[in-house]
N, C-alpha and C positions, 0 to 999 in steps of 0.2 A: 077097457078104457071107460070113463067116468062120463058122466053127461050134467053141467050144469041143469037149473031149475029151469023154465021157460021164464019165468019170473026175473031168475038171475041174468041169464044171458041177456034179456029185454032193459036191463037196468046197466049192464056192462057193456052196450051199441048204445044208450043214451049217452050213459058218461063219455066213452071213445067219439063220438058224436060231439060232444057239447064239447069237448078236449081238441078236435080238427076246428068246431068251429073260433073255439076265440084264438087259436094257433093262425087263423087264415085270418082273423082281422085285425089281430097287432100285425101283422105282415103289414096289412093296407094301409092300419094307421102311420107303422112306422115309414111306408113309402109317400102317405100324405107328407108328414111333417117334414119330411126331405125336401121335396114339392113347393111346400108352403116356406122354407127357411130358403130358397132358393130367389123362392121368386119375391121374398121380402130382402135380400139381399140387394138383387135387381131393381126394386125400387125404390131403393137407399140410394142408390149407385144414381138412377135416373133421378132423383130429386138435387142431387146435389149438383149436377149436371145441368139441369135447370135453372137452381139456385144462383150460380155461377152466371148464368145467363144473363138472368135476372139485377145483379150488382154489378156486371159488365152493360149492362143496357141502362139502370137507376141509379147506381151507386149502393149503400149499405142500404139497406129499411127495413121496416119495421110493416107485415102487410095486414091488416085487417081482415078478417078470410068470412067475417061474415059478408062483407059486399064488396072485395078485392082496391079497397083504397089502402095508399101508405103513408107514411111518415119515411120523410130521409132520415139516418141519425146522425145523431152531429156527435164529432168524434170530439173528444175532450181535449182540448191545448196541450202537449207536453211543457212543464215549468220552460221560459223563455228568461231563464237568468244568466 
C-alpha cells in the first residue's frame, strides 16, 4: 500500500477541512434565513394588526414617523350624479 507525501496529506485535511467548514455554515446560513423570513413574516402579520387598530381608532391617515403626527385623509367624493 502507497503512502501519500506529508505535504499531500497536510494539503488534502486543509481542503476536507475548509470543505466541512463552509458545508456547516451554509447549513447556518440557511437556518438563519429561515429564522429571519419567519420572523419578518410575523411582523408583516403584527403591523398590519396594529395598522388596523390604528384606522379603527383614527380613521385612514397619513403618519409622520419622524415625530408620530398625522393627517386624516380625506377620501375623494364618488361622481354624485
Amino acid at each position: 500500500m502507497g503512502h501519500l507525501t506529508e505535504e499531500e496529506f497536510e494539503s488534502l485535511k486543509q481542503q476536507e477541512g475548509t470543505r466541512n467548514a463552509i458545508h456547516h455554515d451554509l447549513g447556518a446560513m440557511s437556518t438563519q434565513t429561515a429564522r429571519l423570513h419567519k420572523a419578518y413574516v410575523k411582523l408583516e402579520e403584527d403591523a398590519e394588526k396594529f395598522r388596523q387598530k390604528l384606522v379603527d381608532k383614527y380613521g385612514k391617515i397619513n403618519v409622520e414617523l419622524k415625530d408620530g403626527s398625522f393627517e386624516v385623509v380625506k377620501e375623494e367624493e364618488e361622481n354624485k350624479e
